[in-house]
LOSEDO-845363 format. One line per 5 residues: their letters; for each residue x, y, z of N, C-alpha, C. Coordinates in steps of 0.001 Angstrom, whole numbers. Each point is the difference from the previous one (the first is absolute). Layout:
a) X/Y/Z/X/Y/Z/X/Y/Z; ...
END
This chain:
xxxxx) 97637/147038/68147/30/1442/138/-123/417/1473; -611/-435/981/-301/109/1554/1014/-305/395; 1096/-826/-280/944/72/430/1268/428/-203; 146/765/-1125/734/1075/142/-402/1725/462; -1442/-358/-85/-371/990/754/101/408/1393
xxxxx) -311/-1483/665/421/273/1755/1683/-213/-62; 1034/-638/-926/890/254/195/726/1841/-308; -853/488/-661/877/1676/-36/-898/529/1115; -1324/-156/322/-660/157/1586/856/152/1056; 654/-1175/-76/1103/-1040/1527/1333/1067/-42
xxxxx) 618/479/-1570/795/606/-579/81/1497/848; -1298/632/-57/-318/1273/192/-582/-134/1309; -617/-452/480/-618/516/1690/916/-971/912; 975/-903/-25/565/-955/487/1248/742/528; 577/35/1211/1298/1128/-287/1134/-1573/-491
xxxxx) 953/570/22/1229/-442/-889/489/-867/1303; 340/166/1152/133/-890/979/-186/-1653/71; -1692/38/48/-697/-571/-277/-45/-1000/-1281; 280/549/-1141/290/-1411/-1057/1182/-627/295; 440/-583/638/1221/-618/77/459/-706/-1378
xxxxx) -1258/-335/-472/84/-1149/-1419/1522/1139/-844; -627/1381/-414/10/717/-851/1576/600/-78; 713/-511/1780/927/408/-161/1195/-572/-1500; -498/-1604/-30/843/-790/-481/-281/211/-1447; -1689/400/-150/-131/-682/-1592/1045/1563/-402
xxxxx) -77/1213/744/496/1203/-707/1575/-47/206; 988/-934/914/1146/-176/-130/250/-1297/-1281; -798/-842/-435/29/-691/-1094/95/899/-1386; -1180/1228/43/87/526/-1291/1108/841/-96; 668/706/955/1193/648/515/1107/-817/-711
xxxxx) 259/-1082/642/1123/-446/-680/-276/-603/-1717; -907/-683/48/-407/138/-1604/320/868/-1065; -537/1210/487/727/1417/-874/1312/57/381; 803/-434/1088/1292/557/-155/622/-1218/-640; -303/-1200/-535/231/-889/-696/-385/97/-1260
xxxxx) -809/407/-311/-39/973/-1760/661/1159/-53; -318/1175/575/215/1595/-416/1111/-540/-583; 1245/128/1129/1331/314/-500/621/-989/-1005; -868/-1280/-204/718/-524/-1444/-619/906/-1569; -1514/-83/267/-391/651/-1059/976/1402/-249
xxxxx) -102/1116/1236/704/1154/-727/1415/-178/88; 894/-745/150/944/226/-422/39/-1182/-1126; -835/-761/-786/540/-840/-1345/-851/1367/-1029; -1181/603/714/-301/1147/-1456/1476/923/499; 512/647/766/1371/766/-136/953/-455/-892
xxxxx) -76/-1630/-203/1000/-800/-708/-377/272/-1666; -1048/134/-13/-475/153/-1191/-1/1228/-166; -555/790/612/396/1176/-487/1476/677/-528; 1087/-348/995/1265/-311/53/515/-438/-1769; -574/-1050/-638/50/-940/-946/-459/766/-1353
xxxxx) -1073/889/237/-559/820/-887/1177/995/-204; 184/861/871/338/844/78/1794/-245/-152; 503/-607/-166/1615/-752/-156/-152/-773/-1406; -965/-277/-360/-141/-1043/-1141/505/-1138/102; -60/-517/1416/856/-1497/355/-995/-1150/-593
xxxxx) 233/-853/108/-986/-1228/-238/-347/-290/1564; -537/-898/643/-916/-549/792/1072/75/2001; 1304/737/-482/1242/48/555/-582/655/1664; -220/1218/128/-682/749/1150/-1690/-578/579; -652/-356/-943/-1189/-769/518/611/-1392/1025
xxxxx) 448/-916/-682/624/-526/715/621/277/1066; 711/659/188/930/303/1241/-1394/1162/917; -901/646/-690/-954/172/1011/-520/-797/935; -795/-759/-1210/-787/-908/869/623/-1121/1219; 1354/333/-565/1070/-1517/1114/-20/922/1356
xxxxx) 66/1446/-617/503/632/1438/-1281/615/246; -1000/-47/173/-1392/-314/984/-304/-1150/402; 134/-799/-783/-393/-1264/582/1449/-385/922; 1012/22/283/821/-121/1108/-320/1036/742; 27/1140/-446/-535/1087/1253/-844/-265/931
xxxxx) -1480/-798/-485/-853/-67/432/161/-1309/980; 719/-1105/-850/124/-1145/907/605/129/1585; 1484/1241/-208/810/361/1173/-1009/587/1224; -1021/1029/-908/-563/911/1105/-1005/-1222/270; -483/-1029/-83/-1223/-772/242/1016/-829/960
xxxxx) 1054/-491/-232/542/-720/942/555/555/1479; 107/1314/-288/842/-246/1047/-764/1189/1083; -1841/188/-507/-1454/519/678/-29/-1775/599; 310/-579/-863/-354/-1333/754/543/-297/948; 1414/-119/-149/846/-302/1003/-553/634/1905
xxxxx) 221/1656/-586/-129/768/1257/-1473/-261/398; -1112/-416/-443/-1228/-553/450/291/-958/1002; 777/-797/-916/6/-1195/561/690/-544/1608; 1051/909/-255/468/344/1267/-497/1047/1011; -954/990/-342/-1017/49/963/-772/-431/836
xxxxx) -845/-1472/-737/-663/-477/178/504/-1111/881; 1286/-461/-599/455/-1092/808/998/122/1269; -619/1512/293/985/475/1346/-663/-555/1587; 841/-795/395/-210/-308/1746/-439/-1251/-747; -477/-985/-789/18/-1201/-527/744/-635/636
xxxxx) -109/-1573/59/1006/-859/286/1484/-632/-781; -488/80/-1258/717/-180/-992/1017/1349/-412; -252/917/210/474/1342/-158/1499/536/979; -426/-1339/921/1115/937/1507/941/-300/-440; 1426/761/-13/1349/-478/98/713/173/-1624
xxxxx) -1107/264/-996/145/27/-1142/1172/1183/-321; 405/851/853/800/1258/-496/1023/-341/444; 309/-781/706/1136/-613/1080/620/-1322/-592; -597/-696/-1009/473/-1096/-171/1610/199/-810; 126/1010/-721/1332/-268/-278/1065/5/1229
xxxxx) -62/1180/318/743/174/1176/164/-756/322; -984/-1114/572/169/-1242/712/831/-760/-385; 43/-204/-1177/1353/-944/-1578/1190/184/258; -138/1631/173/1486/184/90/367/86/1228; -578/258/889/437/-219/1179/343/-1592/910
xxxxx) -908/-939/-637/638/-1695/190/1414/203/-757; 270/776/-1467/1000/-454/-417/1056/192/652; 137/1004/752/990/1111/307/570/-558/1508; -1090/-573/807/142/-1055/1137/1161/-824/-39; 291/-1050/-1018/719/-708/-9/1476/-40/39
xxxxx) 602/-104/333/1561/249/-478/571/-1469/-490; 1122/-56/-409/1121/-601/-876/-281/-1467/465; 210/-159/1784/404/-865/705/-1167/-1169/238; -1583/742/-533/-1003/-901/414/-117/-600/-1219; -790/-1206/502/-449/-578/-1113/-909/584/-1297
xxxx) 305/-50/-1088/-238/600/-1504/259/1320/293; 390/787/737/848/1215/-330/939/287/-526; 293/851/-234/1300/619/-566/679/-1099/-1976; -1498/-244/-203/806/-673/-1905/-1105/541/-798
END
């Protein structure tokens, strides 16, 4: 009990700066809910949908597929742009936007007459 007590203590006289911990555990529960909400309400829409049409199990289904892809797209691609935040000025990171260019530009180098060009 003392220690959830000095933890809503730490909660309340602590400014928000200061927990650094708190940033993460509250971006964990953040995405958590956005990894439930939108499957739950759109498979009850499906059902509701199902009630209300007198379908069999037809719209639940296709709810729940399309939250749970919804949710997977928007989780991936928060990931992605994180990720490439994070991994900006990195070593591994440099040159990464450039590499096609680069492909096609060896290809385009070559002509007919050199060796493995032009077949």
């Amino acid at each position: 009990m003392k220690t959830r007590l000095r933890r809503f203590a730490r909660w309340l006289f602590v400014p928000k700066a200061a927990r650094s911990e708190d940033k993460y555990r509250g971006e964990a529960f953040a995405s958590g809910l956005e990894l439930v909400v939108p499957t739950v309400v759109f498979t009850l829409l499906g059902l509701w949908a199902d009630s209300s049409f007198g379908t069999a199990p037809l719209f639940l289904i296709v709810g729940f597929v399309f939250g749970a892809a919804g949710t997977f797209a928007s989780q991936y691609y928060r990931y992605r742009a994180r990720s490439e935040i994070n991994d900006e000025g990195k070593p591994w990171s440099r040159g990464l936007g450039t590499g096609v260019a680069r492909g096609a530009d060896v290809g385009a180098e070559r002509s007919p007459s050199s060796p493995g060009g032009g077949r």
